[in-house]
C-alpha beads as a LAMMPS data file, in Angstrom:
LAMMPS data file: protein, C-alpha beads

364 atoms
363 bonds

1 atom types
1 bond types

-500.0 500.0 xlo xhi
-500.0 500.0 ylo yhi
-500.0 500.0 zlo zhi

Masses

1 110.0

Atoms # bond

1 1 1 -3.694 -5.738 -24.653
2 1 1 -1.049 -6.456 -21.993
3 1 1 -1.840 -8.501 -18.810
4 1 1 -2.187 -5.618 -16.934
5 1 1 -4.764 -4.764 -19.296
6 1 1 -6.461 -7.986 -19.250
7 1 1 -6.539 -8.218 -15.272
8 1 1 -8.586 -5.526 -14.720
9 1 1 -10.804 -6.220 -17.840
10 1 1 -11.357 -9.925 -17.142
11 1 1 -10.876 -9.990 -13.592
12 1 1 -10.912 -6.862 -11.841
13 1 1 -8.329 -6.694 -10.637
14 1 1 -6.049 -2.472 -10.835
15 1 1 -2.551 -3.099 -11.383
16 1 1 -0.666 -0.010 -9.073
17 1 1 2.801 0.569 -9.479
18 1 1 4.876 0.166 -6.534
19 1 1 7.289 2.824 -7.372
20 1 1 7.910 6.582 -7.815
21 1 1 10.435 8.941 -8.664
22 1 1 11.154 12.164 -10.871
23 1 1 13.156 10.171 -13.364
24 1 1 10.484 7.937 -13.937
25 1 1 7.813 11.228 -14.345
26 1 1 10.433 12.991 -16.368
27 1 1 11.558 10.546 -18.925
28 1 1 7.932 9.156 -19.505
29 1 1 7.914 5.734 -17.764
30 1 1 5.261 6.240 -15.745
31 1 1 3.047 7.278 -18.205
32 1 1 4.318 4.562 -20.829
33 1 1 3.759 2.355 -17.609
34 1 1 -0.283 3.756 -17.392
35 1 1 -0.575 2.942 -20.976
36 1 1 0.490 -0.272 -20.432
37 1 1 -2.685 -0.466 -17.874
38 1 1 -1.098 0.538 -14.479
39 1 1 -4.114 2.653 -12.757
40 1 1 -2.210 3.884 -9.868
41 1 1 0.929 4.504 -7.792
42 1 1 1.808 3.801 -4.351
43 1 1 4.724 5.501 -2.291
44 1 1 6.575 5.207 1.022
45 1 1 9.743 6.763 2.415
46 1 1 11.784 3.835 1.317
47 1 1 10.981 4.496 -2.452
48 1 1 11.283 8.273 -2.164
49 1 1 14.582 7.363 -0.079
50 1 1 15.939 5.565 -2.837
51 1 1 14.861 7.910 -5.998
52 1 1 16.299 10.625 -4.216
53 1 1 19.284 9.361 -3.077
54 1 1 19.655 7.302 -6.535
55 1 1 19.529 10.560 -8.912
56 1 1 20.839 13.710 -9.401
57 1 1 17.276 15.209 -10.623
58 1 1 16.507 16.532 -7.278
59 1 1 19.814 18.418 -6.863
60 1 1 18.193 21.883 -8.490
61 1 1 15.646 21.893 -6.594
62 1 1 17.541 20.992 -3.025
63 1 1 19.838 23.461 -3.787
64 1 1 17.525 26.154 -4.525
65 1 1 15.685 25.538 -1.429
66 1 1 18.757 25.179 0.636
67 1 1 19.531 28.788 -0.976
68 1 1 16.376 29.953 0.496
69 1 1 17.110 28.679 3.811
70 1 1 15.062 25.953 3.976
71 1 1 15.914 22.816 6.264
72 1 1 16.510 19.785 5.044
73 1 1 13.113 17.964 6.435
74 1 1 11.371 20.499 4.879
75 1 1 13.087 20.543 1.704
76 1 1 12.526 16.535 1.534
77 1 1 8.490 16.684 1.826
78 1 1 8.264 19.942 -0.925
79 1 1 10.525 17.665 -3.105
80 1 1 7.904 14.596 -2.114
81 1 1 4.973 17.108 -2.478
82 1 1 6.129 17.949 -6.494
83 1 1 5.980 14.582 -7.023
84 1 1 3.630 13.140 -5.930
85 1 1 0.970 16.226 -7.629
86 1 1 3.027 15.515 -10.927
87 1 1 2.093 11.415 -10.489
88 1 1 -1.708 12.870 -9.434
89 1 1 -1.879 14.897 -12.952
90 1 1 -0.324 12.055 -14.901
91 1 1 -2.812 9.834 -13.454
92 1 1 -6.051 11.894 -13.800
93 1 1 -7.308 10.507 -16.616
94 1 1 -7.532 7.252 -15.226
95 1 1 -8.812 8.772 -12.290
96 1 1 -11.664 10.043 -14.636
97 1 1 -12.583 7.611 -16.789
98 1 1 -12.880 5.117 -14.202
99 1 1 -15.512 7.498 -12.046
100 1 1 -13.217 7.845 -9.717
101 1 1 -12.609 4.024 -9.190
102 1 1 -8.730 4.472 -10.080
103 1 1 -6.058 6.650 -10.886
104 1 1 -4.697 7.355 -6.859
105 1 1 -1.550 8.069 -5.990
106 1 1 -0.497 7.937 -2.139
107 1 1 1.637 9.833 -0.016
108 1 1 2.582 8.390 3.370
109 1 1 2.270 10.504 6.755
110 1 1 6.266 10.755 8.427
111 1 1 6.880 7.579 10.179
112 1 1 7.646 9.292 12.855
113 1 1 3.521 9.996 13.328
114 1 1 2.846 6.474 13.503
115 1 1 2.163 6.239 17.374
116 1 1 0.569 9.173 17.619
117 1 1 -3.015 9.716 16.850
118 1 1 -3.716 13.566 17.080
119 1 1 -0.888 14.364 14.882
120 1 1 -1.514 12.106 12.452
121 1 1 -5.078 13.436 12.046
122 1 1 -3.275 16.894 11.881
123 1 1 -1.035 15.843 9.094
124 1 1 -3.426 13.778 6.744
125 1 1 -5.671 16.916 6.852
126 1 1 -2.701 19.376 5.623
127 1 1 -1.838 16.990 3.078
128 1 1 -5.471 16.449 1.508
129 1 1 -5.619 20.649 2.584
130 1 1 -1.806 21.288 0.421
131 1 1 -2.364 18.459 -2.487
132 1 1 -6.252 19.586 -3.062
133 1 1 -6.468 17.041 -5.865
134 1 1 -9.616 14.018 -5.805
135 1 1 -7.384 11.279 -6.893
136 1 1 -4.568 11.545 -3.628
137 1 1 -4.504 8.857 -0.895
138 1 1 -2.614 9.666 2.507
139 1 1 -1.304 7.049 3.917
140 1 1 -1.653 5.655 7.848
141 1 1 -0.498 3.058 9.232
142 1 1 -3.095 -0.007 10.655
143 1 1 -1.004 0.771 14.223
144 1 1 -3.153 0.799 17.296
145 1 1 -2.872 4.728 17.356
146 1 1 -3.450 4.758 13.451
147 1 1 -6.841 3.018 13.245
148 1 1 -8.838 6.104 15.043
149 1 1 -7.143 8.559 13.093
150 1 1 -8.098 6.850 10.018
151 1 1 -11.616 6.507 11.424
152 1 1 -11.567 10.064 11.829
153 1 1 -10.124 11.299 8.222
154 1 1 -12.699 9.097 6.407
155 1 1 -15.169 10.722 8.486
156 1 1 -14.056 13.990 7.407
157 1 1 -14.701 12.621 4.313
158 1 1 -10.569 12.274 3.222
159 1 1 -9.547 9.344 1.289
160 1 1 -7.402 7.659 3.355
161 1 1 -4.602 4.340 2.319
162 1 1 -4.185 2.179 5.175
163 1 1 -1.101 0.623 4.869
164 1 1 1.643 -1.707 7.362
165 1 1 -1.314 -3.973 7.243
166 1 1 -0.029 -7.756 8.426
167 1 1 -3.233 -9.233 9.714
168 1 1 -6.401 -10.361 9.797
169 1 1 -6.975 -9.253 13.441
170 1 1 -5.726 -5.814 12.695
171 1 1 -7.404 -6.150 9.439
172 1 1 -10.970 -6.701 11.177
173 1 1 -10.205 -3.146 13.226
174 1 1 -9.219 -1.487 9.827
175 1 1 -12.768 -2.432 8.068
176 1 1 -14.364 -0.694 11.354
177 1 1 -12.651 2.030 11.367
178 1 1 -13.711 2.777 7.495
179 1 1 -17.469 1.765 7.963
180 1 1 -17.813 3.706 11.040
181 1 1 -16.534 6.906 9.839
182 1 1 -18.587 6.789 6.612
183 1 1 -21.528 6.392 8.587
184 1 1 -19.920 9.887 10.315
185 1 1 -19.240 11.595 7.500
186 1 1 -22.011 13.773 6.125
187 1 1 -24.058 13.957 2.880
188 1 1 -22.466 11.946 -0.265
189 1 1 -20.228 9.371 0.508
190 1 1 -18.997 8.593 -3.694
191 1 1 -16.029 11.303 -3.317
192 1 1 -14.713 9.185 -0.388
193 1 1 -11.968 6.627 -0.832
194 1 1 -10.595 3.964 0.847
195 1 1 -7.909 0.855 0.414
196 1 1 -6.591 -1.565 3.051
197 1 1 -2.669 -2.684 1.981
198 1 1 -2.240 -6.383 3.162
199 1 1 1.186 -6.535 3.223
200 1 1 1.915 -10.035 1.772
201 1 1 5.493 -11.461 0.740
202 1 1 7.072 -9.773 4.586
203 1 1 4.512 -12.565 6.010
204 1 1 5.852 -15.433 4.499
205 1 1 9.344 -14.721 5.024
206 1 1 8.303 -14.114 9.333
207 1 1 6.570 -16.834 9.424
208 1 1 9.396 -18.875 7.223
209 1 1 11.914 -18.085 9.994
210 1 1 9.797 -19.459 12.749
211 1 1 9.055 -22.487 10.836
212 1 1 12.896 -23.278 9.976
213 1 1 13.354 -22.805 13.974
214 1 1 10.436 -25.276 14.709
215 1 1 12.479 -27.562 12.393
216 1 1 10.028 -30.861 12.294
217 1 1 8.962 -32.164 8.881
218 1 1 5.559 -30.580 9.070
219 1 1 7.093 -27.034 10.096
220 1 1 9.145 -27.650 7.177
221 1 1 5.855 -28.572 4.788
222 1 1 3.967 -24.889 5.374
223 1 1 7.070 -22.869 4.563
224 1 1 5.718 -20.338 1.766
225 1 1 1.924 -21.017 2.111
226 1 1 1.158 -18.626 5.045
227 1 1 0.869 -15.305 3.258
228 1 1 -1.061 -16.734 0.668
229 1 1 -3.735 -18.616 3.018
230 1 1 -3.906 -15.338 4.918
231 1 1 -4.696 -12.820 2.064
232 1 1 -7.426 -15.282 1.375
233 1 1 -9.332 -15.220 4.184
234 1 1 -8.789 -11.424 4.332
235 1 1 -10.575 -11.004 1.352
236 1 1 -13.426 -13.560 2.184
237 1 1 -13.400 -11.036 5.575
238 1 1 -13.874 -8.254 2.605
239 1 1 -16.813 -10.022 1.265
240 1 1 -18.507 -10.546 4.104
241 1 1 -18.229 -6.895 6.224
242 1 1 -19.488 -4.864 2.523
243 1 1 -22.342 -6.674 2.161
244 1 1 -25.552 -6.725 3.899
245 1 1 -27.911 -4.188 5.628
246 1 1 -25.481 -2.165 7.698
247 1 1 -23.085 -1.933 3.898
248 1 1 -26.319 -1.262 2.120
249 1 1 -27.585 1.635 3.922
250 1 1 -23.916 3.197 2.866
251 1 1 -23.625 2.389 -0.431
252 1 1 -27.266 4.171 -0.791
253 1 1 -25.273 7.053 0.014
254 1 1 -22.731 6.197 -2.565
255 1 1 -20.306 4.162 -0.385
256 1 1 -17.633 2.533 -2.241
257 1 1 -15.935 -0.362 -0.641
258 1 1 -12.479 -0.099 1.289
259 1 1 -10.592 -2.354 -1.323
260 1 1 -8.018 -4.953 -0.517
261 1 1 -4.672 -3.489 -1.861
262 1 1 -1.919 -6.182 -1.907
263 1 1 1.380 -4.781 -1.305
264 1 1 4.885 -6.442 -0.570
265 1 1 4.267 -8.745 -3.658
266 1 1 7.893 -9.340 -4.902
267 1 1 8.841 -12.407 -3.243
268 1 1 11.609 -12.313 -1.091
269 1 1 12.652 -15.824 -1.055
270 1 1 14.771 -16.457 -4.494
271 1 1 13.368 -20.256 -4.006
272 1 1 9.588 -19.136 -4.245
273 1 1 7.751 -18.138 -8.061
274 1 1 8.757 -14.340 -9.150
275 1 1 4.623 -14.319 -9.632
276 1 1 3.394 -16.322 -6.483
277 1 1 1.444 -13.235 -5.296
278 1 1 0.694 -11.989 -8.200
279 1 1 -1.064 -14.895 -9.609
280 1 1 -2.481 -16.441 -6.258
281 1 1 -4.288 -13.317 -5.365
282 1 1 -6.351 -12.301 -8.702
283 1 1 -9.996 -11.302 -7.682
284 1 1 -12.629 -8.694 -8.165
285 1 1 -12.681 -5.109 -5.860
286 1 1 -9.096 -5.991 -5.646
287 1 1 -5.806 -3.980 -6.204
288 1 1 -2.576 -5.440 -6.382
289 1 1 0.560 -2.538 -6.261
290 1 1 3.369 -4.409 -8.328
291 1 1 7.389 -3.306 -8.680
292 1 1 8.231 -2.997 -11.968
293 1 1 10.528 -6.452 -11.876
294 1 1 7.132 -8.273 -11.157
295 1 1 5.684 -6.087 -13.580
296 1 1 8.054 -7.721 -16.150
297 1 1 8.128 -11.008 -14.740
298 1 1 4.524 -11.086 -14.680
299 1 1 3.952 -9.877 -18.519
300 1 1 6.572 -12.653 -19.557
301 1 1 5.071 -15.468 -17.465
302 1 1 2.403 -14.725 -15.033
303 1 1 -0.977 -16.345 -15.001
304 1 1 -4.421 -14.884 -15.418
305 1 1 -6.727 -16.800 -13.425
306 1 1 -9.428 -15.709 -11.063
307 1 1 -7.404 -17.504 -7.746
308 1 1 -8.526 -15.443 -4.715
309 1 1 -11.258 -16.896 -3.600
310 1 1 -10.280 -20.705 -4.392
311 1 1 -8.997 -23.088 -1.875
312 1 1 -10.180 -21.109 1.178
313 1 1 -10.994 -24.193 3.257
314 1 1 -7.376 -25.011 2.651
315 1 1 -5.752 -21.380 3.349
316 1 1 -7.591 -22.030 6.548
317 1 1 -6.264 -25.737 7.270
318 1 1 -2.792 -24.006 6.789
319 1 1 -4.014 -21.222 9.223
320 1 1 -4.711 -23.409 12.017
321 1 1 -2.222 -26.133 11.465
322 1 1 0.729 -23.025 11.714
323 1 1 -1.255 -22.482 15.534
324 1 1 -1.282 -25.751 16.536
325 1 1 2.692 -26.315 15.702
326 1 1 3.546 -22.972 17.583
327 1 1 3.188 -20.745 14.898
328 1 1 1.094 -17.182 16.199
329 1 1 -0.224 -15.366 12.863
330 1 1 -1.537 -12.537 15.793
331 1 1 2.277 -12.598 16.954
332 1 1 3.511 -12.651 13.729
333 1 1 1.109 -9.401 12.353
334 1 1 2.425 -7.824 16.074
335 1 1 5.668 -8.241 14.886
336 1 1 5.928 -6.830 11.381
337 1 1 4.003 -4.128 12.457
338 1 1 6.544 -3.105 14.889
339 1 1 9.405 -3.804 12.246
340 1 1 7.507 -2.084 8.999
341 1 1 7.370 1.044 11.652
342 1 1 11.487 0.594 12.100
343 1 1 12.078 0.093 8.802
344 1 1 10.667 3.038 7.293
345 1 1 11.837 5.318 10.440
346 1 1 15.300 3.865 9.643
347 1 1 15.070 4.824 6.165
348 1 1 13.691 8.041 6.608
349 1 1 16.676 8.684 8.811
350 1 1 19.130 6.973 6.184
351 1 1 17.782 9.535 3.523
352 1 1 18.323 12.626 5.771
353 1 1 21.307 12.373 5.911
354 1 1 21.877 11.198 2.683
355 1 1 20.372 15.114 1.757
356 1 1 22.642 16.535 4.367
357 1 1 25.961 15.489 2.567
358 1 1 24.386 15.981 0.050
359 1 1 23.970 19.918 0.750
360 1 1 27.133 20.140 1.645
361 1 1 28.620 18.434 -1.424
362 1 1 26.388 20.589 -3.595
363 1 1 27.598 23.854 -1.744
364 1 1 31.210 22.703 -2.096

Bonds

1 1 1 2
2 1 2 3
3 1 3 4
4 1 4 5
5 1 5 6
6 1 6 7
7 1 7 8
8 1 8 9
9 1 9 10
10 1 10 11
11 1 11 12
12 1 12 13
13 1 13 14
14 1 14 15
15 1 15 16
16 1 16 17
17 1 17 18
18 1 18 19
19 1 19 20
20 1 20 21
21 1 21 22
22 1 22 23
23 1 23 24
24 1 24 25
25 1 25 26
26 1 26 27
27 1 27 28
28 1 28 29
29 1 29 30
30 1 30 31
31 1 31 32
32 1 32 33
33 1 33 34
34 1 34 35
35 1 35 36
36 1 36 37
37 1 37 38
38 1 38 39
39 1 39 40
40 1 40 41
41 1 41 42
42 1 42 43
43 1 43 44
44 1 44 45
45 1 45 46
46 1 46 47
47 1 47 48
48 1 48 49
49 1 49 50
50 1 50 51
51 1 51 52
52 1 52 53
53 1 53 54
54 1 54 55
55 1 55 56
56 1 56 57
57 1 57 58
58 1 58 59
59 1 59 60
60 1 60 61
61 1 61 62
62 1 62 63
63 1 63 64
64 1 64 65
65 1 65 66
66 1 66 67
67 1 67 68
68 1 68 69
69 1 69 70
70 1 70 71
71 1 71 72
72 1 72 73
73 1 73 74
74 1 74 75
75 1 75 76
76 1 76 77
77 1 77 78
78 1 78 79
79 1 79 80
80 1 80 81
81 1 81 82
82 1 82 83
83 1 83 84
84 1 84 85
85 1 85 86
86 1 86 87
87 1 87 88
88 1 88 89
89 1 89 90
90 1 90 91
91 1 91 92
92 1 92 93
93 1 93 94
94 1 94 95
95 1 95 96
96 1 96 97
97 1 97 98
98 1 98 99
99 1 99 100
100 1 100 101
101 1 101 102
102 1 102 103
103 1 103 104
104 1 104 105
105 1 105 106
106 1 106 107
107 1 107 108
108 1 108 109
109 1 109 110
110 1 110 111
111 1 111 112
112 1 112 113
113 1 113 114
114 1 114 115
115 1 115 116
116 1 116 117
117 1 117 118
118 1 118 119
119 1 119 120
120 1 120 121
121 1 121 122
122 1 122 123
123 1 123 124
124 1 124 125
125 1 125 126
126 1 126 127
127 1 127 128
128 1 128 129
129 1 129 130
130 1 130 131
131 1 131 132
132 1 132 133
133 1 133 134
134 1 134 135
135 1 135 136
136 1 136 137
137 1 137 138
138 1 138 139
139 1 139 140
140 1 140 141
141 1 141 142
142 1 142 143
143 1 143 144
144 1 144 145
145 1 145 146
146 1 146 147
147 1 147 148
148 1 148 149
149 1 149 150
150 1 150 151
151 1 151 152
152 1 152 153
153 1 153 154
154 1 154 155
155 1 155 156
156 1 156 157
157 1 157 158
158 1 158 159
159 1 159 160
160 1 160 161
161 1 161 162
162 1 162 163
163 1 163 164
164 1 164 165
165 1 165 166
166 1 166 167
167 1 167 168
168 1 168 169
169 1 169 170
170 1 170 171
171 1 171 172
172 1 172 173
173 1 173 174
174 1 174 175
175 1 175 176
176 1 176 177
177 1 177 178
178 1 178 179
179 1 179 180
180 1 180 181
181 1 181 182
182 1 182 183
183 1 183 184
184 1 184 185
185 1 185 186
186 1 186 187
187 1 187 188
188 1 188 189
189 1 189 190
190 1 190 191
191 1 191 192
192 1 192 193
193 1 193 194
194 1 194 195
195 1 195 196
196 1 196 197
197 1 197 198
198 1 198 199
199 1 199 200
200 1 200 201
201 1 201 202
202 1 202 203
203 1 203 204
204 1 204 205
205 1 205 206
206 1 206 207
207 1 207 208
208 1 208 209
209 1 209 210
210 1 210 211
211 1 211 212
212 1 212 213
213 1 213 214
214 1 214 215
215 1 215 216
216 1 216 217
217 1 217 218
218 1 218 219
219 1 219 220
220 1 220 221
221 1 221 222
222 1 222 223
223 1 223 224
224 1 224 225
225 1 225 226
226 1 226 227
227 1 227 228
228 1 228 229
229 1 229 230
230 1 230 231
231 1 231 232
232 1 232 233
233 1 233 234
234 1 234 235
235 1 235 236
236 1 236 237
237 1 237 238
238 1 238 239
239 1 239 240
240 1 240 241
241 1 241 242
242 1 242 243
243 1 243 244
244 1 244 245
245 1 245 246
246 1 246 247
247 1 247 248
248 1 248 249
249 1 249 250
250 1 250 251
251 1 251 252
252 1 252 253
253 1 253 254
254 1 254 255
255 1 255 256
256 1 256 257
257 1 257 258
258 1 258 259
259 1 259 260
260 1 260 261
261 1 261 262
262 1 262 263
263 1 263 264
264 1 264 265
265 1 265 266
266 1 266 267
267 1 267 268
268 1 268 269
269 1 269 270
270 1 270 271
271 1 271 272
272 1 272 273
273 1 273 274
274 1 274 275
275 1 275 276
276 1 276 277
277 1 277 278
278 1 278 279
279 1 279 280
280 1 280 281
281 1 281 282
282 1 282 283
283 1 283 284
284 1 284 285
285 1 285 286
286 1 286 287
287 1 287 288
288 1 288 289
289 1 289 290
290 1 290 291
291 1 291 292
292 1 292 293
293 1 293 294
294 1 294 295
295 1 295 296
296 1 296 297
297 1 297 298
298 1 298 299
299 1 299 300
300 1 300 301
301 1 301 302
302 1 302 303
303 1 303 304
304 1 304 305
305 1 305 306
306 1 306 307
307 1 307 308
308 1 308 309
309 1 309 310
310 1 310 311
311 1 311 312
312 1 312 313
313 1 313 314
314 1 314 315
315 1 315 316
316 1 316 317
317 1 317 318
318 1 318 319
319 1 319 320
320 1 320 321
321 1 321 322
322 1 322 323
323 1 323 324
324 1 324 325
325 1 325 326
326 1 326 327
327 1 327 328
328 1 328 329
329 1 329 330
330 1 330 331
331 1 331 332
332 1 332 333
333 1 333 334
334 1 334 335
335 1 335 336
336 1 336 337
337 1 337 338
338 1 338 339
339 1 339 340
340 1 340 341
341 1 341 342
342 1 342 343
343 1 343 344
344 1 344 345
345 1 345 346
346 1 346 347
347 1 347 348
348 1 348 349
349 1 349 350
350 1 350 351
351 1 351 352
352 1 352 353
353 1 353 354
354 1 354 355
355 1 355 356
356 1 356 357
357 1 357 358
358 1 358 359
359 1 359 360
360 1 360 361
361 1 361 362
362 1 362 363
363 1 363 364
């Protein structure tokens, strides 16, 4: 058995791979990776922006669909859409053997959709309408115009990945959102999925930069112990919302819980472990979505230990010692909200015009 293995045997804990390209579904990584006890796959246009812009296994199809006269946006998200059905295929047996408790793969909505409600509630329904498959997870963002729409596609009854997640204020609205539109949503409630991607390592390295600002010796002391203090009291906030009467009349109706997916978990700081949120967030009804350079690092060194729910009085010491010093976690979620929106705008941009040179190097 591998660790991966062992994490979700001994501690329950699925192992997702943060990662996805054709390569990697052509050459037989990913499923050499599912063997080796990954149980899912997440996405985003950063990923897709740099397998496609990384590899020449696309060019066939772009050019065929350039041939045909399609643009290049649309050519991008039919590219996206073959992938991401291969990954749900390769996946399906995890998907099955688990009950449905594993085996997703998740496509993200165009970040341009992310302040707007109605059409992201158009577009998560034509992707769960196009990619008719029970293991895919659309992604919206925890924005203030994502939350309803993601109230409204779970009570559709469409398995929905909440991700650009950054805290536990925006967290709290999340949980909402997903308990309120299962109580919606009609008749069974098993087929329904949700997770709720806490992005982690982006928080210590916000809250790192204010800290080196505020300069004093005590600033100075919290530096890399924010993100970690956070995701624990997220998932104590887990705990407690899927768990008495209003949770039990759900699950009677074969609710599953809106797991905690961890995500942003190679650490950014070169200073900080290779497996500090790998190791300091192990706990049951929990998913952790791993590159595969933390993948390797945490095979070769990582440490199995059921960690999530141990020194919460402490994460929240840390909490409220980074507010009394000046330090806003409810400004800093604000913040890298607004930035994870940029970023993946800014790469989605990037790799359309990566694909228009790209066209016109290929018709040359």
């Amino acid at each position: 058995m591998t660790k991966l293995h062992e994490l979700y045997a001994d501690h329950g804990q699925s192992p997702w791979l943060d990662d996805l390209s054709r390569t990697h579904l052509r050459d037989g990584a990913l499923r050499r990776l599912i063997a080796e006890g990954i149980r899912g796959v997440t996405s985003n246009p950063t990923i897709f922006a740099r397998a496609i812009s990384d590899s020449s296994a696309y060019d066939e199809q772009f050019l065929a669909l350039m041939d045909q006269g399609v643009t290049v946006t649309d050519a991008y998200w039919l590219m996206v859409i073959d992938d991401i059905t291969e990954a749900l295929a390769q996946l399906r047996p995890v998907h099955d053997q688990s009950h449905g408790g594993d085996g997703f793969v998740s496509i993200e909505l165009g970040p341009e959709l992310a302040r707007d409600t109605p059409r992201s509630v158009e577009a998560a329904r034509a992707f769960h309408a196009q990619i008719d498959e029970p293991n895919l997870l659309v992604k919206i963002p925890a924005t203030p115009e994502g939350v309803p729409a993601i109230r409204e596609m779970i009570g559709e009854g469409r398995s929905i990945n909440v991700t650009l997640l950054f805290s536990l204020e925006r967290y709290e609205q999340v949980i909402e959102a997903y308990l309120a539109g299962l109580e919606a949503c009609p008749g069974d409630l098993e087929p329904v999925h949700g997770v709720a991607s806490f992005f982690v390592s982006r928080v210590d390295t916000e809250v790192d930069r204010r800290l080196e600002a505020i300069g004093t010796d005590e600033a100075l002391a919290l530096r890399g112990r924010a993100a970690l203090a956070q995701a624990k009291l997220a998932y104590r906030l887990f705990r407690r919302r899927f768990s008495g009467r209003r949770w039990e009349a759900l699950a009677a109706r074969g609710a599953r819980p809106q797991r905690p997916l961890w995500a942003s978990t190679s650490t950014k700081n070169p200073s900080y472990a290779d497996t500090l949120y790998v190791d300091g967030l192990i706990g049951r009804g929990t998913i952790n979505t791993l590159p595969e350079a933390t993948i390797a690092a945490f095979e070769d060194h990582g440490t199995l230990a059921a960690t999530i729910e141990s020194d919460v009085a402490e994460a929240e010491r840390t909490l409220d010692r980074l507010e009394t010093i000046g330090v806003s976690m409810a400004d800093v979620g604000r913040t890298l909200e607004d930035e994870g929106v940029a970023s993946f705008a800014k790469s989605f941009d990037d790799l359309l015009a990566t694909l228009e040179a790209r066209r016109a190097a290929l018709a040359g």
